[in-house]
C-alpha positions in Angstrom: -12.8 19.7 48.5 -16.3 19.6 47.6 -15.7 21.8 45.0 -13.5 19.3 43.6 -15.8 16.3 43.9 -19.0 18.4 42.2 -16.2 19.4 39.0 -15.0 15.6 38.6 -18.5 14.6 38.6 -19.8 17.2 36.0 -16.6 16.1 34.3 -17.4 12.5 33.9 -21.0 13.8 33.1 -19.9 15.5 30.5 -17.7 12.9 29.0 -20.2 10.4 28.7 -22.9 12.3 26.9 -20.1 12.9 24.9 -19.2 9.6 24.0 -23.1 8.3 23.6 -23.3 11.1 21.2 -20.9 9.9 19.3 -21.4 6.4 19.1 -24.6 7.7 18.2 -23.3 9.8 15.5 -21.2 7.1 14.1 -24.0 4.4 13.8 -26.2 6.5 12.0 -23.0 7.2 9.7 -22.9 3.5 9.2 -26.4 2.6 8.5 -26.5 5.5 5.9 -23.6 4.1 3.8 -24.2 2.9 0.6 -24.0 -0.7 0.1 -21.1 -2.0 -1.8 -21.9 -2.1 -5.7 -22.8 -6.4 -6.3 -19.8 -8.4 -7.2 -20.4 -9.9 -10.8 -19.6 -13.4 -10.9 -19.1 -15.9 -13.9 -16.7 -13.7 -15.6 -13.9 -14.9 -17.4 -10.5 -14.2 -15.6 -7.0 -13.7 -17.3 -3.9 -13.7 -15.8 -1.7 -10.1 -15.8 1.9 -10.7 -18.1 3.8 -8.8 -15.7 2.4 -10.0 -12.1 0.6 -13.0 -13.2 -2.7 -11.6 -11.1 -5.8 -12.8 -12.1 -8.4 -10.0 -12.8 -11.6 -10.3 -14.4 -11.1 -9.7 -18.9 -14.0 -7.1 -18.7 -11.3 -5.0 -16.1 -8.2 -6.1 -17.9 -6.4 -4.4 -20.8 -5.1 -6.0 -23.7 -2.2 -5.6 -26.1 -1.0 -7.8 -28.5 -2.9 -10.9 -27.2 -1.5 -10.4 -23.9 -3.4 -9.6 -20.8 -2.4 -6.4 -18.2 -3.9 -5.7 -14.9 -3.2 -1.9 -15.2 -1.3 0.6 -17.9 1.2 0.6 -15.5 2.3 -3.2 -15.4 1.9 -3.3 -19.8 4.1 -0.1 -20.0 6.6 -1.8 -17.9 6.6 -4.9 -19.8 7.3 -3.0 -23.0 9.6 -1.3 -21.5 11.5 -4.7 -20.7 10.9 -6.2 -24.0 12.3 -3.0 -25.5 15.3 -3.5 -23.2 16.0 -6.9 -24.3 15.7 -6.2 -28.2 18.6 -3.5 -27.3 20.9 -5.8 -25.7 20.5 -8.7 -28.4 
């Protein structure tokens, strides 16, 4: 029995230094992250012809005098355009 009792507590010994050396571990792991790169503000924004997001005209792309939040949305618009010529 008192074998028992001297394993639990060596046990829970263990487990806690465990765990404070983690937490440890992880809040030096947070305090060494780089910060987030600065937000730019003032920008113009433009709104996406597919989605109709807003996004910043500096991150945008731009076809035809349209506006596209990604290659995939301005593919996908031709795409649809194309697919409305065909059926006219």
């Amino acid at each position: 029995m008192n074998l028992l009792i001297i394993r639990l507590i060596i046990f829970a010994v263990l487990l806690y230094a465990g765990l404070k050396l983690y937490g440890m571990y992880r809040q030096r792991m947070l305090s060494h992250q780089q910060p987030p790169p600065p937000r730019h503000e003032g920008g113009k924004m433009v709104r996406c012809r597919w989605c109709e997001v807003h996004v910043p005209e500096d991150e945008a792309l731009r076809d035809n005098e349209q506006w596209f939040c990604s290659s995939a949305h301005r593919d996908r618009f031709q795409q649809e355009q194309q697919d409305k010529e065909n059926r006219d």
